[in-house]
N, C-alpha and C positions, 0 to 999 in steps of 0.2 A: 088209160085205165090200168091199176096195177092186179094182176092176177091174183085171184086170194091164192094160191100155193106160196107163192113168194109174202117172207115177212117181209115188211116195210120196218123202213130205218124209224130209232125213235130219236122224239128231239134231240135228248143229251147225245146219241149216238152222232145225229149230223151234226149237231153244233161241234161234236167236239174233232169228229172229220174235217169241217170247216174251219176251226183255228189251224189245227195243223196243217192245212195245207195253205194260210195264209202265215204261219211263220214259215213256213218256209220260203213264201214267194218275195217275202218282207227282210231287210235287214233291223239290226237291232236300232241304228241309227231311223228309220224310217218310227219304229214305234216309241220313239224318243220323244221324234216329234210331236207325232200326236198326242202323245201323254200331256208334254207341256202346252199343247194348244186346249187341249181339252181343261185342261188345270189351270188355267187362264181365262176361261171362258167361267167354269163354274165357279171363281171367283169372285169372278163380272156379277154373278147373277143372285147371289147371295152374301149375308152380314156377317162381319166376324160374330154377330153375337151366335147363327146358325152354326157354326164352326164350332163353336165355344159348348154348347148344349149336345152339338152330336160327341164330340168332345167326352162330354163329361159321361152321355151314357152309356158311349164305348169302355170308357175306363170304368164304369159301376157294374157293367157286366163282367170286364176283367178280374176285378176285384172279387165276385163272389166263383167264379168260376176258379180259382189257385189261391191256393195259401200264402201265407206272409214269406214261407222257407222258401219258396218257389222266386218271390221277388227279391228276396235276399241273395240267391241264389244266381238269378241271372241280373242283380247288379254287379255284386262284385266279380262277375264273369266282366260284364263291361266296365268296368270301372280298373280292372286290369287290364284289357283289349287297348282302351283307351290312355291311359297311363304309357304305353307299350309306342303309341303311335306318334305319343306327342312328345314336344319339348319341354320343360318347368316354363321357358320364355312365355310359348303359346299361354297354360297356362296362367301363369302373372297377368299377361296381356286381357287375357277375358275375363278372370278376375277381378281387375280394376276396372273394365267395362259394366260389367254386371252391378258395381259396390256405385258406380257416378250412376246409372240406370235407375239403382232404388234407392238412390238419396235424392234423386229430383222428383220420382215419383210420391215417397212419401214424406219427405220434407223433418227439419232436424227434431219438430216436436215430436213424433214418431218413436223416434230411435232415443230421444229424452224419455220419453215413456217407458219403452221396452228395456231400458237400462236401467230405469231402475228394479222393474220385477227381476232383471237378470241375475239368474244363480240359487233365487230362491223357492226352496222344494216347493213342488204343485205349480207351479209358472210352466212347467212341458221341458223344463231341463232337465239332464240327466248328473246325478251327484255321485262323487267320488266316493265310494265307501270305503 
């Protein structure tokens, strides 16, 4: 029985007593694992289409929580990180993975289509002024 003089711990307080003294007892390798076991199981147990939805309304929350400068912002922060890391080769390389990837998916009537709106104002191109 706990003495009312003594506060008792509150949840957040021992939970959070409780991680710390399981990182500590835990290597990084140990919680690696489990990450991927866990990340493998809730795969098992659910659809890409569930993935896909939670997905989207992670990103729709994103989106009204920071402005457009904000994602401008920390693209080209990564879009130079990554530039930084890689080779032009890497690049080319996935490039041409990515161009076979959505020519099979959408097939050459597609890009027959999209070719010909191509370049003209109100089609979502951007024009040289």
């Amino acid at each position: 029985m706990v003495n009312k003089n003594q506060s008792s711990m509150t949840r957040e307080e021992a939970g959070r007593k409780g991680g710390e003294k399981t990182a500590r007892k835990y290597d990084q390798e140990h919680f690696e694992e489990i990450g991927q076991k866990g990340g493998k199981k809730v795969s098992q147990e659910y659809s890409q289409e569930h993935f896909e939805n939670i997905g989207q309304k992670g990103g729709e929350t994103t989106r009204q929580e920071y402005s457009q400068e904000h994602f401008e912002d920390i693209g080209q922060k990564g879009g130079k990180t990554t530039s930084q890391e890689y080779s032009q080769e890497h690049f080319e390389t996935i490039g041409q993975k990515g161009g076979e990837t959505t020519s099979q998916k959408y097939g050459e009537e597609h890009f027959e289509k999209i070719g010909k709106k191509g370049g003209r104002p109100g089609n979502g191109s951007k024009q040289n002024s």
